[in-house]
C-alpha positions as CSV (number, residue, x, y, z in Angstrom):
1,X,0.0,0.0,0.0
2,X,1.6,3.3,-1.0
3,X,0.7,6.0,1.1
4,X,1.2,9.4,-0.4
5,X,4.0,12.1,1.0
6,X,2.0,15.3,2.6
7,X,5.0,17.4,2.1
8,X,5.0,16.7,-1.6
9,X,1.0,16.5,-2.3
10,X,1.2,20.4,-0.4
11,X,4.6,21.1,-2.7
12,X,2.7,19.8,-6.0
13,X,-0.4,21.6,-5.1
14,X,1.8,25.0,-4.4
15,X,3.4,24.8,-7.7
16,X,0.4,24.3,-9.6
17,X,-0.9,27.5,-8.1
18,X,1.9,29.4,-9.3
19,X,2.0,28.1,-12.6
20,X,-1.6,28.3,-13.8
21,X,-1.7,32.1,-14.1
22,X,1.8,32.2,-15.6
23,X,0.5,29.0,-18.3
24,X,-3.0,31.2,-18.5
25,X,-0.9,34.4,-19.8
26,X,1.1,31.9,-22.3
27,X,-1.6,30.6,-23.6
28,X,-3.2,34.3,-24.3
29,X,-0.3,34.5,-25.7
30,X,-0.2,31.3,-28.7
31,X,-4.0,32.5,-28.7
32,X,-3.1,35.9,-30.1
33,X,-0.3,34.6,-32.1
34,X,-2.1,32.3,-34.0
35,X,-5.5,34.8,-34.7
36,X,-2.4,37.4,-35.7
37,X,-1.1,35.0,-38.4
38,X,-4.4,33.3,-39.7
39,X,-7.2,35.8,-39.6
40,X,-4.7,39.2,-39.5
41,X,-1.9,37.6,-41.6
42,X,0.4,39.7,-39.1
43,X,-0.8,43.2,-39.3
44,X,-2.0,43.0,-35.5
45,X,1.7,43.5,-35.0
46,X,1.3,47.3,-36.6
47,X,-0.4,48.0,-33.0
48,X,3.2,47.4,-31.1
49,X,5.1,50.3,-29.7
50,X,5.5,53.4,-32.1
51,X,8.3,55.6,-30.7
52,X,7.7,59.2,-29.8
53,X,4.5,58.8,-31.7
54,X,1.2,59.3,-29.8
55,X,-0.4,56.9,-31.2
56,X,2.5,54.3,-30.4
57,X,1.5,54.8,-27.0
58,X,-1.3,51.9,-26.7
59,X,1.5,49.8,-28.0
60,X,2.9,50.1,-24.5
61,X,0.6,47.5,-23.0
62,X,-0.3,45.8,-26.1
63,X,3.4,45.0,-27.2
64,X,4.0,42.2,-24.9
65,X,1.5,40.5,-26.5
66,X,2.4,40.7,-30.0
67,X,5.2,38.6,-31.8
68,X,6.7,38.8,-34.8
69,X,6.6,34.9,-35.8
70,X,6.0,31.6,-33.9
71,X,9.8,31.4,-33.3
72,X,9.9,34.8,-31.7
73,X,7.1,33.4,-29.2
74,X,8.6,30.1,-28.7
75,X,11.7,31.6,-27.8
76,X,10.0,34.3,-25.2
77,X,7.8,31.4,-23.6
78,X,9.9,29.2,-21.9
79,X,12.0,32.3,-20.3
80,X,8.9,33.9,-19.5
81,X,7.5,30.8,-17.6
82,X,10.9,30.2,-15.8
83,X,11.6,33.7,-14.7
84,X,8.0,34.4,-14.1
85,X,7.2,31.3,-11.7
86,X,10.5,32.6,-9.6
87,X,9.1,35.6,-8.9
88,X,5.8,33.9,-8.2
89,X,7.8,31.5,-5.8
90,X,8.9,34.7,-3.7
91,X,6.7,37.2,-4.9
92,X,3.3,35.8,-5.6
93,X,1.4,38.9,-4.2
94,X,3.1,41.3,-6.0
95,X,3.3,39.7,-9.0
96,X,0.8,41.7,-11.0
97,X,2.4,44.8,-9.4
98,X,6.3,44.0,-10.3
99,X,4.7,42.8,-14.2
100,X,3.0,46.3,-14.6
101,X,5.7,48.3,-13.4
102,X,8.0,46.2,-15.8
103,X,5.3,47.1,-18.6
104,X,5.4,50.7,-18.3
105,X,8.7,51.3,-17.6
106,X,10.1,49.1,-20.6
107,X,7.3,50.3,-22.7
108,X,8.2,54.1,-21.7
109,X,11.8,53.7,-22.2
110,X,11.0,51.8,-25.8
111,X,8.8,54.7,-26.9
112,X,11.5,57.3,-26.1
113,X,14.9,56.2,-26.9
114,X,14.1,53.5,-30.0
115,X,14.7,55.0,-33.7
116,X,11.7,56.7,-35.8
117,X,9.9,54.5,-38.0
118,X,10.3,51.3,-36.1
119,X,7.6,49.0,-34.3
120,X,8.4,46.8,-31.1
121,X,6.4,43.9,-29.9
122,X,7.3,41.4,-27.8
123,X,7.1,39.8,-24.1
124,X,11.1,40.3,-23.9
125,X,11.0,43.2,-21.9
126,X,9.2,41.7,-19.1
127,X,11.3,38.5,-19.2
128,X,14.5,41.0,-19.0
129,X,12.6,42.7,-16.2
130,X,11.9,39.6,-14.2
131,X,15.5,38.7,-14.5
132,X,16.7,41.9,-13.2
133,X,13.7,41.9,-10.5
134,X,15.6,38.9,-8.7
135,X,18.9,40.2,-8.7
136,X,17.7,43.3,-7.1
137,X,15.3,41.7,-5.0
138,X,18.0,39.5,-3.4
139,X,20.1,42.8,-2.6
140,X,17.5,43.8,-0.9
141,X,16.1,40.9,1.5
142,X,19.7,39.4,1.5
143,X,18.0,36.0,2.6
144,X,19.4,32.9,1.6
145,X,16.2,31.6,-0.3
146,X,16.6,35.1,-2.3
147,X,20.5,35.2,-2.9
148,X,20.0,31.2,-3.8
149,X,17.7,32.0,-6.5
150,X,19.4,35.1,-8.3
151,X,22.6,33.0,-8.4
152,X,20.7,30.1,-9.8
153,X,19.3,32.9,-12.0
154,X,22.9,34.6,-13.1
155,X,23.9,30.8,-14.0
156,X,21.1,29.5,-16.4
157,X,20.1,33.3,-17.7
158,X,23.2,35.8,-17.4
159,X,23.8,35.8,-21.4
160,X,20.7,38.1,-21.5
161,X,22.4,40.8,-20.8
162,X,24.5,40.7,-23.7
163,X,20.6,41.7,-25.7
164,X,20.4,44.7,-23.4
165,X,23.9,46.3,-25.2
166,X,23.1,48.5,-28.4
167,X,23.1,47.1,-31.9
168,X,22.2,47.0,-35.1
169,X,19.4,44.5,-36.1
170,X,15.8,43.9,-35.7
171,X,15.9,43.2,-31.8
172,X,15.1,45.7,-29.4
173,X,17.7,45.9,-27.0
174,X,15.7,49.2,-26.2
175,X,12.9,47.7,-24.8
176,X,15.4,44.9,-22.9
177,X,17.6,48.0,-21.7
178,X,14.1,49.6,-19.9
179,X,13.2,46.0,-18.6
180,X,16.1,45.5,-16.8
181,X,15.2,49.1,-15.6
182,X,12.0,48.3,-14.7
183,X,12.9,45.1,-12.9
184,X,15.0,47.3,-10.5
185,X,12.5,50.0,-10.1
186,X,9.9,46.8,-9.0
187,X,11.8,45.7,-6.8
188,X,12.8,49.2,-4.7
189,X,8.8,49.3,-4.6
190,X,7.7,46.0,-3.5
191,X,10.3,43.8,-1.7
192,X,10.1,45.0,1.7
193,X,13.6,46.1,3.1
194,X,15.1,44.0,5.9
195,X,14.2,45.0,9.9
196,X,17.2,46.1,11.5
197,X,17.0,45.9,15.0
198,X,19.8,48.2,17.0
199,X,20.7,46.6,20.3
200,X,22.5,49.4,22.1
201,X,25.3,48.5,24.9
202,X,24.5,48.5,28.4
């Protein structure tokens, strides 16, 4: 008779609760994708961000959701499902907070800084922000659990920071340059700081 491990049921139970909203968004995601390429034959991607154009600013939060081709998805998803159930596993509360602030701040930065003429669509942003959400969320708790996950983090994800760097080409190391940005900026919001308590000599 197998009996089954309450530790485990509650740890499988746990981690299906932090992945369902993160698979709910992906699958928004393939949904758009797919209604993009066979009703719209891509011209849903016209509505990403426009830079210093006025009308390029509802491509702030409709960008993320756009992508230029399946591969462009399929290489988003995976990062964004990793990164993102991290700072579920830490953050689950502020999750929607951190993913907004990430948003506008990428989205922002995009709209400003990127060259006339060009669109920019893509969940990339948020992934960078996530990444850099970690790191600066483990500077500021200083915990164990935290400092154990941005290393894990650095390891498997550090080479992203090489797409945050200026150059030529169709990605938008704007938009990744602002999510790292944004990531920060989350984190000095809504990771509460360490309690310091002062003992004072008798």
């Amino acid at each position: 008779m197998n009996a089954k491990n309450p530790q485990l049921q509650a740890v499988g139970a746990e981690t299906k609760r932090l992945l369902l909203p993160l698979l709910i968004i992906v699958a928004i995601l393939w949904l758009t994708e797919i209604i993009d390429r066979l009703v719209f034959h891509g011209a849903l991607d016209g509505l990403g961000i426009l830079p210093r154009q006025v009308a390029g600013l509802r491509g702030i939060p409709i960008a993320p959701l756009l992508h230029g081709s399946f591969a462009h998805l399929m290489a988003n998803t995976l990062p964004f499902l990793a990164l993102g159930f991290l700072v579920m596993l830490r953050h689950s509360r502020q999750f929607v907070a951190v993913s907004l602030t990430i948003i506008l701040i990428s989205g922002l930065g995009t709209w400003l800084i990127a060259p006339a003429h060009t669109v920019h669509i893509g969940a990339s942003g948020l992934i960078f922000g996530y990444f850099a959400f970690l790191l600066a969320a483990a500077y500021t708790e200083r915990s164990p659990r935290a400092i154990g996950l941005a290393l894990m983090v650095i390891v498997f994800y550090g080479g992203l920071l090489w797409g945050a760097l200026p150059q030529d080409g169709p990605i938008s190391w704007q938009g990744h340059l602002f999510g790292l940005v944004g990531g920060v900026v989350a984190a000095r919001l809504f990771v509460p700081r360490p309690v310091r308590i002062r003992v004072d000599p008798q």
